[in-house]
C-alpha positions, 0 to 999 in steps of 0.5 A, a space after each residue: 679448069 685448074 689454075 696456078 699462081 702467078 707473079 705476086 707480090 705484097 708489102 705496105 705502102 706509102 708509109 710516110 717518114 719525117 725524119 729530124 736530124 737535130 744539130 742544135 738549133 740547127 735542124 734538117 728534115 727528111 721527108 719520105 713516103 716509103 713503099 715496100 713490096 716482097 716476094 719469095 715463098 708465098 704460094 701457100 697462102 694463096 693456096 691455103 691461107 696459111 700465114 706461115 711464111 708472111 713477114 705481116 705488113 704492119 711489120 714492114 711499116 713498123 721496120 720502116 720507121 725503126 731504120 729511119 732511128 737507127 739508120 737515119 736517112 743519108 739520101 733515099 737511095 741508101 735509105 731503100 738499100 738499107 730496108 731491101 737488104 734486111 727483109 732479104 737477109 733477115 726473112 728466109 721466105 723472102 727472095 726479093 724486096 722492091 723499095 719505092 721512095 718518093 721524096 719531097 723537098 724542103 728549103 729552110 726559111 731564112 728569117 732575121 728574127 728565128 731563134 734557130 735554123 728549123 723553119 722550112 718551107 716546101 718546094 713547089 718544084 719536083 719530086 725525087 724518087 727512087 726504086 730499089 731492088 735486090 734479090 740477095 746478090 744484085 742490086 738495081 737502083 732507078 732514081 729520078 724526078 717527076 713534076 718539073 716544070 721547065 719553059 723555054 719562051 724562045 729558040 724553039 721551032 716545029 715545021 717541016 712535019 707531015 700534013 694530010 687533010 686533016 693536018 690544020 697546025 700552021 709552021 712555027 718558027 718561034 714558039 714557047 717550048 714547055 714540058 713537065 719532066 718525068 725522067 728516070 735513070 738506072 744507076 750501073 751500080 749493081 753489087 756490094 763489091 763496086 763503090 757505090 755513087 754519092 747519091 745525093 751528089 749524082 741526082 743533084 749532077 743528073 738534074 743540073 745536066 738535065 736543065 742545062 741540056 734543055 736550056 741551051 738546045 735550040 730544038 727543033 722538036 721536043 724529040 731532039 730536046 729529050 735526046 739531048 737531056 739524056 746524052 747530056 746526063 750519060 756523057 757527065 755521068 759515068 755511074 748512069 747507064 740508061 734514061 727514060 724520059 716521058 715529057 708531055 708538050 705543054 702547049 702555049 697557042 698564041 691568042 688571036 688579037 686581031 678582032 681586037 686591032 692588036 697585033 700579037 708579035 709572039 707576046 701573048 699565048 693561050 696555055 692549054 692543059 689538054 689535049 698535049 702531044 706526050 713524048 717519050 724516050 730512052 737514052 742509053 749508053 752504048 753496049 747498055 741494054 735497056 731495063 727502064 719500062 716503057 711505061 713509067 707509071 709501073 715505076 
């Protein structure tokens, strides 16, 4: 039976960058793992393995590299638009390049003895990413954040929900809320005629407004919480169209005391890491369709 070729794609991934920016003693760090991914004219090397039209992989990883010299890196978002718009316009095979950057974060250790700012500790905290897409005339940015853990000990509630033979969860009425944000968001930026957004500036905002929605929401359901975070990120940030959050329920059980002639009034509580509710969502400004996949692991 004949066949035909599909989607495809190709690229190098996790190509990981430290870049140093010296400022005298005072230095910053970078810290990227770069993925890049390229399509266009690429049938005949699935057909006949000729490499006539393949730009080799170790070309892209090298380039990576080279534009963190040349170019620096201002944010990961920039940096991604700078490597999609040169294996776009540089290679005539290539229709589209997708950059995927995931960027870790570092603090500067601050020792009355250093002879000079360049000592860095790693943030435990979450991860920034970033996608860039561009096929030669528009532009699609989704930032976003993943590994942040977040609790609320009180001002959290769960009752009122269908029960069935089944059901054995008691009401809650006072309970610890937790969750580890994955959350991505789709910039409305999308060509070289709008001003672009400060990057820096607008994932620093999104993830402020993000804690301080979870934060200051007495929630009855994480559900409620999840749509108050994205409302709360897209009412304060005009340059954000659409959020996707995917937010695993950390469950915090109270430990049952009373064997042991104690009574636990909402103080100590067993954490459990499985099974936990997964809860997912997208908030979207109005009139704004949705493009953020479901499933944020194919992002």
């Amino acid at each position: 039976m004949p066949t035909i070729l599909g989607q495809n794609q190709y690229g190098k991934a996790e190509n990981r960058v430290v870049k140093i920016t010296r400022d005298g003693a005072t230095h910053h760090i970078k810290d990227l793992n770069v993925s890049v991914s390229l399509s266009g004219d690429m049938d005949d090397v699935h057909y006949s393995g000729s490499n006539t039209n393949v730009l080799p992989t170790d070309t892209t990883k090298n380039t990576v590299y080279a534009f963190a010299k040349e170019h620096g890196v201002d944010s990961a978002e920039q940096f991604g638009i700078h490597l999609a718009r040169h294996f776009v316009t540089s290679q005539e095979p290539i229709h589209r390049a997708r950059v995927r950057i995931e960027e870790y974060a570092w603090e500067r250790i601050e020792a009355p003895g250093a002879r000079g700012a360049h000592s860095f500790v790693r943030k435990g905290q979450e991860t920034r990413l970033t996608q860039v897409t561009y096929d030669g005339s528009s532009w699609e940015v989704v930032s976003g954040l993943k590994d942040l853990v977040v609790l609320n000990s009180t001002d959290s509630e769960f009752w009122g929900y269908v029960k069935d033979k089944y059901t054995t969860l008691k009401e809650a009425y006072d309970r610890i809320l937790a969750t580890e944000v994955s959350a991505r968001w789709r910039y409305h930026w999308s060509d070289d005629a709008q001003q672009a957004p400060d990057w820096d500036t607008s994932y620093d905002e999104t993830r402020r407004h993000l804690l301080h929605a979870f934060a200051e929401t007495y929630s009855l359901s994480l559900q409620q919480t999840l749509y108050q975070m994205g409302t709360r990120i897209i009412d304060n940030r005009e340059e954000i169209d659409e959020v996707r959050f995917s937010l695993p329920n950390k469950h915090h059980f109270l430990v049952d005391l009373e064997p042991f002639g104690l009574k636990n009034d909402n103080e100590v509580y067993y954490a459990a890491d499985r099974p936990y509710g997964l809860i997912e969502g997208t908030v979207l400004r109005d009139g704004c369709e949705a493009r953020i996949p479901a499933d944020l692991t194919n992002l």
